[in-house]
C-alpha positions as CSV (number, residue, x, y, z in Angstrom):
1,X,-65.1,53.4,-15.9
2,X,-67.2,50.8,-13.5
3,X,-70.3,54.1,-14.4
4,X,-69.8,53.5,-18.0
5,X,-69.6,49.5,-18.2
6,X,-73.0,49.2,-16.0
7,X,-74.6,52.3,-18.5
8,X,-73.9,49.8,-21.2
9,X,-75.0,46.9,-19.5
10,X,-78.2,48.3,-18.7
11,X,-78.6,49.6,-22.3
12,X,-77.8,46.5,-23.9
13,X,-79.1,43.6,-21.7
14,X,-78.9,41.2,-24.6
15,X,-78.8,37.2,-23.1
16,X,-80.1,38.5,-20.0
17,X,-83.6,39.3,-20.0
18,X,-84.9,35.4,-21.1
19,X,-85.5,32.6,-18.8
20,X,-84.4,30.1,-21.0
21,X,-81.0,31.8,-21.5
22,X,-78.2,28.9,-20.6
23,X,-75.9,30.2,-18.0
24,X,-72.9,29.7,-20.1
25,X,-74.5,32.3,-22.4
26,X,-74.8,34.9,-19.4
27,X,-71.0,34.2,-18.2
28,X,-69.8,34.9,-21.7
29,X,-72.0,38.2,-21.9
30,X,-70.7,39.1,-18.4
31,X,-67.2,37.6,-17.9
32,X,-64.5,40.6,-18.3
33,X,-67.1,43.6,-16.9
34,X,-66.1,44.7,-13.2
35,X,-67.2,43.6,-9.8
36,X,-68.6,47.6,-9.7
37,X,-70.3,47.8,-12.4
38,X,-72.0,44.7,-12.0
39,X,-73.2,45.5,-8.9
40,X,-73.8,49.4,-9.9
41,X,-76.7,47.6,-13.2
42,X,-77.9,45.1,-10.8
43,X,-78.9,48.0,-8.3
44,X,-80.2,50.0,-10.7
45,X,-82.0,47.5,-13.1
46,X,-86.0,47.3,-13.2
47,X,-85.9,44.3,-14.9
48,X,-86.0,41.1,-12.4
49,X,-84.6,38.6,-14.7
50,X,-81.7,40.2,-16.3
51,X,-81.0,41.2,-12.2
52,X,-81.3,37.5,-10.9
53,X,-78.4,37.1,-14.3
54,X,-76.2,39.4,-12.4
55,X,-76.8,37.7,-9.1
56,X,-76.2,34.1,-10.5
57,X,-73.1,35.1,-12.5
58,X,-71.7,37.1,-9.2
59,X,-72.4,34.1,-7.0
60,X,-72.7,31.0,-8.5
61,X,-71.4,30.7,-12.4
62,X,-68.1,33.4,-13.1
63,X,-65.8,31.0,-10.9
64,X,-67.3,27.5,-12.4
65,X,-64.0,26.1,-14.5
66,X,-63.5,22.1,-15.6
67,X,-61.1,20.0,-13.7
68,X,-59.1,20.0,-16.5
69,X,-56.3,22.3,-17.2
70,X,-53.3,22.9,-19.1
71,X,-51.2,20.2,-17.7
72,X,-54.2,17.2,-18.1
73,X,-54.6,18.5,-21.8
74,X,-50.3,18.4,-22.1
75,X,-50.4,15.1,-20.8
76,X,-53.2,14.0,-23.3
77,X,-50.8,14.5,-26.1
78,X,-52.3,17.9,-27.2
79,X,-49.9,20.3,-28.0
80,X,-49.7,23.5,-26.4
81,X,-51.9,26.7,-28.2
82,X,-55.1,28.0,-29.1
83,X,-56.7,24.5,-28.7
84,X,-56.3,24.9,-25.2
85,X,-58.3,27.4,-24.9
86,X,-61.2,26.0,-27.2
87,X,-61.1,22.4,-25.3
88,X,-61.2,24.3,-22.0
89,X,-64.0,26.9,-23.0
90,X,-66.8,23.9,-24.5
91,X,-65.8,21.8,-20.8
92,X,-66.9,25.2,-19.0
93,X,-69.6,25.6,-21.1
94,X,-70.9,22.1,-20.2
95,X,-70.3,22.6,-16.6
96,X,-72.1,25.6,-16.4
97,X,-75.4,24.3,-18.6
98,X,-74.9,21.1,-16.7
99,X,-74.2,19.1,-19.1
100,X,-71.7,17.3,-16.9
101,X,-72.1,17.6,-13.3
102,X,-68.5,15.6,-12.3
103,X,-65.2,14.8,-13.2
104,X,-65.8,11.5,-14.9
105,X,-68.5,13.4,-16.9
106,X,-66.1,15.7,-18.2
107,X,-63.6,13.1,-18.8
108,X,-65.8,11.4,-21.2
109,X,-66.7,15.0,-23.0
110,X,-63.2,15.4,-22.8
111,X,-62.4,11.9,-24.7
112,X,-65.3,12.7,-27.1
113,X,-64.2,15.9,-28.0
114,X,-60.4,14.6,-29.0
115,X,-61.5,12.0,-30.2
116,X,-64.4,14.2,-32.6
117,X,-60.9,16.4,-33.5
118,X,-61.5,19.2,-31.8
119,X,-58.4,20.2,-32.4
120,X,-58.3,19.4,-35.9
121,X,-57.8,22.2,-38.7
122,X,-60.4,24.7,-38.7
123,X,-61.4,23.2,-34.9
124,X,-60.2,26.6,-33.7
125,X,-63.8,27.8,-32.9
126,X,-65.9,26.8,-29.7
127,X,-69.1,28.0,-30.6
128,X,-69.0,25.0,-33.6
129,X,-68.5,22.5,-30.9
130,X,-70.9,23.3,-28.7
């Protein structure tokens, strides 16, 4: 299986072969594919930037997550479901493209982003957020 996910990462480097590619695009191209097989397409890959990807996400970017949680967003008044996940997706997404660099930062995104309605109908969908 780990021989068959690095295959078609080395097949289909999409997102990892630009410089200018924001790291929370390379952590959603890579999050869910195994330790193995990431480190089977990093051996193997002749390109150096889509490798240096790999090494980053490995090391630096696929354990980045916002301070806030479940609980902070429950204690905000939003109710428990799908939102969650939206809310906590766009605060790891600024994390990771350094959009905030601390907790206060994200707060205020945070505030912003309940304040904008994230949660609102139709708010179901991160990418419109970002």
């Amino acid at each position: 299986e780990a021989i068959i996910a690095a295959a078609k990462l080395v097949q289909n480097l999409d997102g990892l072969t630009e410089l200018d590619t924001p790291p929370s695009r390379v952590v959603a191209r890579l999050d869910g594919i195994g330790d193995l097989a990431l480190f089977a397409a990093w051996l193997i890959l002749e390109d150096g930037i889509a490798s240096e990807r790999i090494w980053q996400y490995a090391n630096q970017w696929r354990d980045v997550r916002p301070a806030t949680n479940g609980h902070t967003l429950r204690a905000r008044g939003v109710e428990p479901g799908p939102c969650y996940a939206v809310i906590l997706s766009r605060l790891r997404q600024a994390r990771l493209d350094g959009e905030i660099i601390d907790d206060e930062a994200e707060t205020r995104l945070l505030d912003s982003l309940l304040e904008g309605g994230i949660c609102d109908d139709g708010a179901e969908h991160a990418d419109d957020h970002a």
